[in-house]
Each structure stands twice: as C-alpha cells, then as structure tokens.
C-alpha positions as CSV (number, residue, x, y, z in Angstrom):
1,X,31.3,12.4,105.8
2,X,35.0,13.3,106.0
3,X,34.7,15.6,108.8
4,X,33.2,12.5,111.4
5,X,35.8,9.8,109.9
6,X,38.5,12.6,110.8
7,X,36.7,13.3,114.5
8,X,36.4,9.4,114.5
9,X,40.1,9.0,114.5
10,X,40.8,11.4,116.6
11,X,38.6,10.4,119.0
12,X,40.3,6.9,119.1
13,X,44.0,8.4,119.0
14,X,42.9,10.8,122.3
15,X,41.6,7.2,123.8
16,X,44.5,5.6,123.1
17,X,46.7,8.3,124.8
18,X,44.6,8.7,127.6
19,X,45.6,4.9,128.3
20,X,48.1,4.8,131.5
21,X,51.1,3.2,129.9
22,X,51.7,-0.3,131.2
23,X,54.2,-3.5,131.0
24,X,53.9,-6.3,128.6
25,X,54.6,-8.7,131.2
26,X,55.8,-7.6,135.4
27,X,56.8,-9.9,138.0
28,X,56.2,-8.4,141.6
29,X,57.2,-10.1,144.7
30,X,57.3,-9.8,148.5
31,X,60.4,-10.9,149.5
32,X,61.5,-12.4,152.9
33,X,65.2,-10.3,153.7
34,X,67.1,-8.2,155.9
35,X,70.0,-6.6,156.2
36,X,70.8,-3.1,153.9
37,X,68.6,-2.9,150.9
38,X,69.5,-2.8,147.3
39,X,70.8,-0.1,145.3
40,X,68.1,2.4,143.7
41,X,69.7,2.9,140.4
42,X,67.9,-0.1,138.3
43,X,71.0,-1.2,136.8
44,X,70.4,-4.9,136.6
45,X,69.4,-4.7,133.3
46,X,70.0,-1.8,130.9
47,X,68.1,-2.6,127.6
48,X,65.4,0.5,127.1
49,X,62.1,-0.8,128.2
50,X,63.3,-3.3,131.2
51,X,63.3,-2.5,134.6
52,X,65.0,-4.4,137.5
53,X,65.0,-3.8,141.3
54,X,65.7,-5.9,143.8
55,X,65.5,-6.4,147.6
56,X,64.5,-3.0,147.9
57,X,61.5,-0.8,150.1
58,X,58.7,0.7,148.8
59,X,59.9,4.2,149.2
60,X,62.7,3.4,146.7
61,X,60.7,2.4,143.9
62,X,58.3,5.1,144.7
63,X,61.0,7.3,144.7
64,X,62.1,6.2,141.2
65,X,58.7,5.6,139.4
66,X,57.5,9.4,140.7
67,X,61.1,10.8,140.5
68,X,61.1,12.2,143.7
69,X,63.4,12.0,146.7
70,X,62.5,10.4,149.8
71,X,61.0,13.7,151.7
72,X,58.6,14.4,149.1
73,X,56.9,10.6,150.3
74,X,54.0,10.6,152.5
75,X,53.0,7.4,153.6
76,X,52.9,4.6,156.4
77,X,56.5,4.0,158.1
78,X,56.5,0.5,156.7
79,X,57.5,1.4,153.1
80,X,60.8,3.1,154.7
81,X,62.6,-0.4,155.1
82,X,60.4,-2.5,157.1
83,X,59.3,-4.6,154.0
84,X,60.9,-5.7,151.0
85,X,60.2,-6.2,147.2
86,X,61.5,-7.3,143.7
87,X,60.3,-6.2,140.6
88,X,61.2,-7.5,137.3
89,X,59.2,-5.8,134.1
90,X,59.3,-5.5,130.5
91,X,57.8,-3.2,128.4
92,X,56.1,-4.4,124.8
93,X,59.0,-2.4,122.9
94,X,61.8,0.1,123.3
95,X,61.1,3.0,126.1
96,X,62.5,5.8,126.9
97,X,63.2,6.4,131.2
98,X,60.3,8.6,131.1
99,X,57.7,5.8,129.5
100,X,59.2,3.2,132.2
101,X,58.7,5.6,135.2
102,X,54.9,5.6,133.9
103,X,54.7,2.2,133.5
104,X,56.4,1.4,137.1
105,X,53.7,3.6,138.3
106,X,50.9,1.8,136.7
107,X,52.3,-1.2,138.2
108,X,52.8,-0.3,141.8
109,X,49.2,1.4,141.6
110,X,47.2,-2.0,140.4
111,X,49.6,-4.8,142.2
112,X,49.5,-3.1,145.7
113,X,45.9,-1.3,145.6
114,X,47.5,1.9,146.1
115,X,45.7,5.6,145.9
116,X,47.9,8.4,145.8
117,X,47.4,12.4,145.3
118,X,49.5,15.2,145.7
119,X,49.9,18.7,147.7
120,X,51.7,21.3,148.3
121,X,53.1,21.9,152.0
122,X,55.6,23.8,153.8
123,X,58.5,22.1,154.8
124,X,61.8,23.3,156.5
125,X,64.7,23.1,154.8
126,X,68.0,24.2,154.4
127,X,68.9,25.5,150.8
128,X,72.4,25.9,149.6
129,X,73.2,29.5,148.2
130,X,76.1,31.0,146.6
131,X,78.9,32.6,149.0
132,X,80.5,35.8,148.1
133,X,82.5,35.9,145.6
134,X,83.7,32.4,143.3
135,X,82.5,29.4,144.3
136,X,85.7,27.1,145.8
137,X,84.6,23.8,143.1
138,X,86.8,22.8,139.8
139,X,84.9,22.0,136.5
140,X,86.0,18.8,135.3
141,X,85.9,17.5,131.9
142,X,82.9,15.8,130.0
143,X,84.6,12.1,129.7
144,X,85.9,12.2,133.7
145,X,83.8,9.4,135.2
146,X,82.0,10.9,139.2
147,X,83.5,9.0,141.8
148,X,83.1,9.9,145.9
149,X,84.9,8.9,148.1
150,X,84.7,10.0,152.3
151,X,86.9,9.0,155.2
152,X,84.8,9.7,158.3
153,X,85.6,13.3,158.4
154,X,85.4,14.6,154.9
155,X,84.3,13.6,151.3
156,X,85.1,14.2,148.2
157,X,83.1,14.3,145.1
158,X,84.5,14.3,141.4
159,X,82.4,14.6,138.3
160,X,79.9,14.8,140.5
161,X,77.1,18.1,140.5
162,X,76.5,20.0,143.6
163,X,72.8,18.4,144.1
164,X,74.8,15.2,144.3
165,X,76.2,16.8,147.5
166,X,73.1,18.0,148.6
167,X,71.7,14.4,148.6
168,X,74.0,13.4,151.0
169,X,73.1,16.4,153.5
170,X,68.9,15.3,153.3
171,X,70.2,12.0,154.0
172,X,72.5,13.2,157.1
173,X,71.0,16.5,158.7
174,X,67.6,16.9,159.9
175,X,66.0,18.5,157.5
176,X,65.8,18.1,153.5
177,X,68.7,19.9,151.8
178,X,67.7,21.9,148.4
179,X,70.4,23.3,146.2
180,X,70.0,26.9,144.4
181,X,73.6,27.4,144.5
182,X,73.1,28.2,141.0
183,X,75.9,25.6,139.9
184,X,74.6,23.4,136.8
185,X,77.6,21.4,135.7
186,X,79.9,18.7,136.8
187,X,82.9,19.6,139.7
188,X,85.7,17.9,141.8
189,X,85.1,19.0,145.5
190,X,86.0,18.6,149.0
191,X,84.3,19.2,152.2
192,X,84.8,18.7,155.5
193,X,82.2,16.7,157.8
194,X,84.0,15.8,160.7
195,X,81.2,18.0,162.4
196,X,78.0,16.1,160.4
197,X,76.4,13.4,162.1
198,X,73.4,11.5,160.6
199,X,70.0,11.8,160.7
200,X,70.6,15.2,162.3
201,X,72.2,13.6,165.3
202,X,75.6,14.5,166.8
203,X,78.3,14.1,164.9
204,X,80.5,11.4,165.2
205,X,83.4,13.1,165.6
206,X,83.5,15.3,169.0
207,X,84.4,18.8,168.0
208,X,84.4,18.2,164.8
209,X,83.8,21.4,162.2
210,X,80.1,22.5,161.7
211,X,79.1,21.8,158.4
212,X,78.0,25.3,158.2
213,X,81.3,26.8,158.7
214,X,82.5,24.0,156.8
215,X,80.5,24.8,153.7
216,X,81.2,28.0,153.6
217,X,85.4,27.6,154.0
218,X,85.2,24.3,151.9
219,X,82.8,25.9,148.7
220,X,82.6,29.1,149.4
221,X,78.7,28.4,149.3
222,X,76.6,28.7,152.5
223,X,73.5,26.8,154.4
224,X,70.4,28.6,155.1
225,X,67.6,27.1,157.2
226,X,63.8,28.1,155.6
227,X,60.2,27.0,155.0
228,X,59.9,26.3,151.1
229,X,57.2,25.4,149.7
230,X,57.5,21.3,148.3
231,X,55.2,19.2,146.7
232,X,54.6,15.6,148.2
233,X,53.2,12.6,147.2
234,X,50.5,11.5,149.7
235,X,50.0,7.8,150.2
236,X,46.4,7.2,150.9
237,X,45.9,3.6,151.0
238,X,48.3,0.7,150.1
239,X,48.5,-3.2,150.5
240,X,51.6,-4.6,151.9
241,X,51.6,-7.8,149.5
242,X,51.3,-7.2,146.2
243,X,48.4,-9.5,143.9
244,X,49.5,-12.4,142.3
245,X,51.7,-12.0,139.1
C-alpha cells in the first residue's frame, strides 16, 4: 500500500515536470513599424519572472528564448527584420532567466504555430586563437562598468570579454566569428577596423588595415578561417501573425 501511494506521487511529480513551463498571462502582437528595431536585451522591465520586448524581429526573440546567436537560426528571411513584434509576459511567480527563456519558448511555439528541431552542420567560420606569446588586453576590475565605444576606424571595448568582440566580427565579416582565445574574464581593449567593412563587404575605409593583421598587432590573438561543427535551430513551419491574446 505504501509502495503505490509513493509510485503515485511520483508519478504525478514526473507529470508535473514534464509540463513545458508557461506564462500566467502573455500579450503578443504584430506590430506595424519600420525603421531599426529594438534593442535585444529585455530591459523594459527587470522584476524576475517578466519579460519585455518590443518592436523587435523574430530572430531576436528566438535568439533570446533559445540563447543562441543569429547564425545558429534557420528559418524563412522574413523573421530577419521584415516583420515586427511586441511581447509583454508574466510569469505566475519569481523566475530565474533560465525558467523565462522556457516560458518565451512555449510562447512563441503555441502563438505563432511554430515547429522547430535541431541539427548539427558544418559551417565556416573564423575562430579567434591565442597569438604567441601574452595576449595585448588589460584585466579590469570587478566594479568597472563595460562600455564601447568606435570611431569609424577602431573600437574600443572596456569591461567588456573577448566574445563581446567576437560578436561584433559575426555581425561585420562574412562568416560567424567563434572565440577560443582561451580568455574568460573581463578586459579594456583596442582594435583597429579601419580595414572591416560590414556584412563581409569592403571596408569603408580604402586601405584601411586588414582586420587580420589588425588582430594580431592590436591583441596579439589571430583569425583563422575553418569548418566547425555548430548546432542550429531549424525553423520548420511558422505563422507570421501570431493567435489572438
């Protein structure tokens, strides 16, 4: 008898975590805009458990609820900027990030019919190693705040880590930018990118320094262009408007 009320509650606990997590309540909305789109960081309102983006593409919130950047998206060139939404959700309680990230999934899965899986492919990349000998970067302290800051033909990062340099190379070269530099903390840097254009076109200024070269003189790191294998998040199926709230 004690054994099946034991199974018995175990059996309802498993269902109960088996459950995808979901809002309490989620407004979802198409909107009609233009122009650049919002921010991703969902910083319209803070409290644990909300979540708040607006004026933004699909890829962004996809991006956020899979924590994933934008080359590990598969889908139809519409949710790259072409439409625009705002999502407003709340969760029953407290949640951590990771909780919320589930939930937005959830969401964006019933509201817009979407089907997703994922797989494995080979991509080219570049991947940022270390150079010979120290790498050219200052460690900053714990309480500096990251700032960056670029004035056409370099930037400089502080408080910032080296993926957050990386970032900016996926968005500007023509291929996705990985870092195994090997550098974990937080660093003031400088680097040159008079010779980077965007999108992996021509820089914008003629004869300016290759951003190879540039790395390498700048960090003391280098650029090397690979296949590597990434996994991606394959849009099967999805409904531009989302249903009714």
């Amino acid at each position: 008898m004690l054994l099946s009320r034991i199974l018995a509650v175990a059996l309802v606990a498993l269902a109960a975590w088996a459950q995808p997590l979901k809002f309490d309540v989620a407004s979802v909305k198409k909107l009609n805009t233009t122009g650049p789109p919002g921010d991703i960081p969902r910083n319209a309102d803070p409290a644990p458990g909300h979540f708040h983006m607006t004026n933004v593409p699909m890829r962004m919130l996809l991006e956020w609820a899979y924590d994933l950047k934008d080359y590990q998206i598969s889908g139809p060139d519409w949710i790259k900027i072409d439409e625009r939404y705002e999502v407003i959700a709340k969760a029953a309680g407290p949640a951590p990030e990771s909780e919320v990230r589930q939930m937005l999934q959830s969401l964006l899965l019933e509201r817009f019919q979407m089907k997703v899986h994922r797989e494995t492919r080979e991509l080219p990349v570049y991947v940022l190693l270390p150079g010979k000998g120290a790498p050219k970067v200052k460690e900053v302290a714990a309480d500096v705040q990251p700032t960056g800051r670029g004035d056409g033909t370099s930037v400089t990062f502080v408080g910032q880590p080296i993926s957050r340099f990386t970032f900016m190379l996926s968005r500007r070269m023509d291929r996705p930018v990985l870092d195994m530099s090997g550098l974990t903390g937080r660093y003031e840097y400088t680097v040159d990118t008079s010779g980077l254009g965007f999108n992996g076109r021509e820089p914008e200024v003629p004869g300016g320094t290759s951003i190879f070269t540039a790395v390498q003189r700048d960090l003391n790191l280098r650029l090397e262009a690979r296949k590597e294998p990434i996994q991606i998040l394959v849009i099967d199926s999805i409904s531009k408007v989302p249903t009714e709230n």
